[in-house]
Each structure stands twice: as C-alpha cells, then as structure tokens.
N, C-alpha and C positions, 0 to 999 in steps of 0.2 A: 360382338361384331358391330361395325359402324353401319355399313352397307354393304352390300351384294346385287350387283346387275349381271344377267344373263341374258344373253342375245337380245337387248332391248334394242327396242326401234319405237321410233315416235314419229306418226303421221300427222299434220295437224289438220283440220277442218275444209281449207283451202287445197288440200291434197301433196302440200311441200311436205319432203319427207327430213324432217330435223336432225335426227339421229339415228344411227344405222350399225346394227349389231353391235351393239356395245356389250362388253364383258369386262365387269373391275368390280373389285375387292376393297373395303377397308377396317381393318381391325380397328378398333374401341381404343382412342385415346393417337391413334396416326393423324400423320398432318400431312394432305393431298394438295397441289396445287396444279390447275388447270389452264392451258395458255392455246393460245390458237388466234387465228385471225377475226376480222369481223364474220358473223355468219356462221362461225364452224358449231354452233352447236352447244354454247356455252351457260349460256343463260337457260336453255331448254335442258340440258343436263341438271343444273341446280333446281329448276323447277319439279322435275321428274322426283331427284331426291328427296325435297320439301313435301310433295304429296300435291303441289297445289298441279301436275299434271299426269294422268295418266298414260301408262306405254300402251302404245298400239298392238305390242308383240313381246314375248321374252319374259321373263321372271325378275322381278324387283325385291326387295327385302330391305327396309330400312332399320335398326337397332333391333332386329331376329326377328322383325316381323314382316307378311305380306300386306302392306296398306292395304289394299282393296279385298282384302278377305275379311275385313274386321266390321266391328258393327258399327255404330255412330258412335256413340262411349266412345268404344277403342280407339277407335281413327281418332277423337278429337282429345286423347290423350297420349297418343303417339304425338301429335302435333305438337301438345305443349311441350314438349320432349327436345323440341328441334328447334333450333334458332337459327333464323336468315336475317343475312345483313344484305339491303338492297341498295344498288347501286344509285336510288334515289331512293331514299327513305318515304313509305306512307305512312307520313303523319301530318296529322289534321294541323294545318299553318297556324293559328287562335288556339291551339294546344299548348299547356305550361310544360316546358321542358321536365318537373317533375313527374308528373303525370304522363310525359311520352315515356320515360324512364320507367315510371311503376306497370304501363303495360306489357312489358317485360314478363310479369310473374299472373296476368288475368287468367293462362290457362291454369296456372295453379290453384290459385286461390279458391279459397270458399267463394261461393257467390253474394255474401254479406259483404264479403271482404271488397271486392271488386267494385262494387259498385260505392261504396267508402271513401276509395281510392278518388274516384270520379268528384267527389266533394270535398274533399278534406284529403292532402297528401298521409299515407299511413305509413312511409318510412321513408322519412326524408334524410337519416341520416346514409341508409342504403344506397340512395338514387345519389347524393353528394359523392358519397365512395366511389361510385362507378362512375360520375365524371370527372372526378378529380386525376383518374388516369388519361386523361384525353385533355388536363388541362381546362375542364368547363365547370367546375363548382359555382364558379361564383356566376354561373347563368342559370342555377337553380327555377328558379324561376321565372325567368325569364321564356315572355311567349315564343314559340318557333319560328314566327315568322319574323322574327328579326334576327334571325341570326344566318349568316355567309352559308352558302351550300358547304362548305367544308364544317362549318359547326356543326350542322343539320347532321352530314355523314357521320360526324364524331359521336353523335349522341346516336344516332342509332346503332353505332358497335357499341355505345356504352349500356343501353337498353337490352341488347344481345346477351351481354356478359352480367347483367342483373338477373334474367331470366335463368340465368346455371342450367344452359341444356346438354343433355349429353352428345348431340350432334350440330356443329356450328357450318352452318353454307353462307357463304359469301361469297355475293356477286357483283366485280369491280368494288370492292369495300371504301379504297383511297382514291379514287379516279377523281375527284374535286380537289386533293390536298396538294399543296406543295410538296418536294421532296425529302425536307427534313422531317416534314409531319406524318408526311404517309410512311417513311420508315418507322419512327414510333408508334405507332396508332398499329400498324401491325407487331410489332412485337409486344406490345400489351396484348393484343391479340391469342401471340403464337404463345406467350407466357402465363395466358387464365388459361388457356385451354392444356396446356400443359400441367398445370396446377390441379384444373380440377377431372381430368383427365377424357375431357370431352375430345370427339374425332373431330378435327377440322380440315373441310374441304372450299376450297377459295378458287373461285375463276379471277383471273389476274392480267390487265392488259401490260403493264410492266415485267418483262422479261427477267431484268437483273432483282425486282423483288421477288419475285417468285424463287428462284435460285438461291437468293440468300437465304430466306428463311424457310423454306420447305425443303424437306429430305428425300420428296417423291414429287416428280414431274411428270404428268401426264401432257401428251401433246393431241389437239383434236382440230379436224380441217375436215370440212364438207359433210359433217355428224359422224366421222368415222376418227377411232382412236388409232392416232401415227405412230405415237411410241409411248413408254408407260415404262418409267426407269427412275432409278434413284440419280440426284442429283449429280452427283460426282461422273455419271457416266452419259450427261448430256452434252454432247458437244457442240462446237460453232455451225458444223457443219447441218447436223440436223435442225437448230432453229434457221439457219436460213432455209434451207428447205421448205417447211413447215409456214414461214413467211413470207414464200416463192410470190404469190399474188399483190402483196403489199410494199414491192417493192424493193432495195438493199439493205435500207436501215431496218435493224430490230426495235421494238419497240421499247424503248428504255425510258427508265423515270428519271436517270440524270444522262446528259450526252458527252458527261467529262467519265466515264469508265470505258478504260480499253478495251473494248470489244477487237478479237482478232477478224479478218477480213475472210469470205468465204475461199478467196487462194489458199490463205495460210491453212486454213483446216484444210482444204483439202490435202495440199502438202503433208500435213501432219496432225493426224486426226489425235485429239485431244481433249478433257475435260473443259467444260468453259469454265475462266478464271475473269468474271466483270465484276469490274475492282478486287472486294475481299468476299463475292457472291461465293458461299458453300452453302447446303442444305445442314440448318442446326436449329 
C-alpha cells in the first residue's frame, strides 16, 4: 500500500481548519495527481502524507504503517522511505549541486557514510546519472546558488529520484519551468517511478499536465475532496467548477490546447480532451 487516509482533518495552530474528512487510498506503485485552487488544501495534504504534519483527527497510514504510532528509529526510517519534491527546494544556496544530489540517500546510509559524503562526493557517477535526466550533468558541481530556480527545481526531482523511495510527493514539482521543460522533467518523473515501482502522488497547478500524465485525478477546494476519478472520466464541466473562485480560465501550462468552454460541457458532457491530455 502507498497510503491510506480516513476521515482526516487538519487543524492548524491558528485554529484554520486545512483539511476536512478526507478519505483516499493509494496502492503501491499508482500515480495520484492533485489540483485544486489556491488554498484548497494541497500543500497541507502532501505535508500530512510526508509526516512532517500531523492530523488533527482520523487515521493515516503511510507504506502499512501509522507514523505516529512508531518510535524514533521507525519514524525516521519510514521517512527515508519517502521522497518529497518541494515546490522550492531546501537547499543550502553554497551547496555543490553534487552533494545536494547525494543528500538524497543521508537517510540510508551508514552514518560513516554520510558524513564522507559532506567531504568528498562518494558517488559521483550516481548523482551525474540523475542529472543527466533533467539535462544538468555538466553542473555537477557547480554551487546552487548559481543556478535559475528551474535548475534548482530540476536537481531537486533529480535528488528525489537518487534517493529510490518507495513513495514520491510533489508539491508544484515544474511551477518554475518553462512548458517544454516541465512536460519532460515530469515524465522522467512519471517513468523512475514507474520503473522502480514507487507510488507517486503530485499536487499540480497545471491542469492539462496533470491529465496527461496521471491516470487518477483527484479534485480538492476548501480541504474537502470534490471528485476522486480516473482521468478519462474528468470532464470540462467539473474542472470549471472546481475553478468556480478563480475565475473562467483553467489553469494551463500552455494557452494553445483546446480547452472546450463551460457551455459546451454543459451541452454535452464529456471526457476533457486538452490537446493529446489522457492519464498514461
């Protein structure tokens, strides 16, 4: 199993209530994409699953286990388990892009190991491997702080996919990239995790990515889940819906795919077809 939430609800500190009975499932090796407006509850979703928050309410279960039933050990080897991609990467700017790379595998390693790493790269042909899918090898070492926030995001889906965790969250993953890039950079994505049969689940401000490469769309507004459907049965009609607050336009990563208009759905309710967008 990837995950399991029951009736979660998330209060935070200030007393906003995040998320609100949530129930979802994801078997081991599925690929979940999550859309919704600002606010709806997206980011505190992934954080919930990552462990870095806890539910107010409800049953969680992250790869068969309940995070907060476990000891410290546990918990901090469920963590190295899990790999999150942040929509602004933390990594220390005077950091050698190798070295943000090899922290990828610190909760693996021996602790001889780790701290090695810190001195002296201990697998530099690995961390090259993993950039050369995003196109960055030859900024091996090069420090982070020189490189475009789209490099930055690149190397941290590339640090992700170093790490080989069996459950991958990403949150806004491409929101820095250009269009041709952010389509790549996710399907290297949607193709390690595929490969190595980890569950990935991605909160996604682009519409028609989401659609393309995810098989399952969940839809979330105001921390509560609107719909929860496989791709093929999302239609025009519910993303405007779901979009009600922000406006007519959906939020697309290019503005040249034919999105049909909320008449036409209504007229004739239908699969969305933006551009060659299917769930594969």
């Amino acid at each position: 199993m990837g995950f399991e939430l029951e009736g979660v609800g998330l209060t935070h500190g200030n007393g906003f209530r995040a998320l609100q009975r949530i129930s979802l499932r994801a078997a081991r090796g599925e690929r979940v994409a999550v859309i919704g407006p600002s606010g709806a509850g997206k980011t505190s979703l992934i954080r919930l699953l990552g462990t870095a928050l806890r539910p107010s309410e409800g049953r969680l279960e992250v790869l068969g286990a309940n995070p907060w039933r476990l000891s410290a050990g546990a918990l901090r080897r469920l963590r190295a388990r899990i790999g999150t991609i942040h929509q602004s990467p933390p990594i220390p700017p005077r950091l050698r892009v190798v070295t943000a790379i090899h922290a990828g595998r610190l909760g693996r390693w021996p602790a001889w190991k780790s701290l090695l790493s810190l001195l002296y790269p201990v697998d530099i042909a690995g961390a090259q491997a993993a950039l050369a899918r995003f196109d960055l090898a030859d900024r091996l070492f090069e420090r982070c702080d020189r490189l475009s926030g789209g490099q930055l995001q690149r190397v941290g889906i590339a640090r992700v996919l170093y790490q080989q965790p069996d459950l991958i969250l990403a949150d806004e993953p491409v929101s820095a990239l250009d269009p041709a890039l952010a389509d790549a950079a996710l399907g290297e994505l949607v193709a390690a995790s595929g490969h190595s049969g980890a569950s990935l689940f991605a909160s996604l401000h682009a519409v028609d990515l989401a659609l393309k490469w995810f098989p399952r769309i969940i839809g979330l507004r105001g921390g509560e889940v609107v719909f929860d459907l496989p791709t093929a049965r999302v239609t025009d009609s519910m993303l405007h819906e779901l979009y009600a607050t922000e406006g007519e336009l959906l939020p697309l990563q290019t503005r040249d795919a034919p999105v049909r208009t909320a008449a036409d759905a209504d007229a004739q309710p239908a699969p969305v077809r933006l551009d060659h967008c299917r769930g594969r």
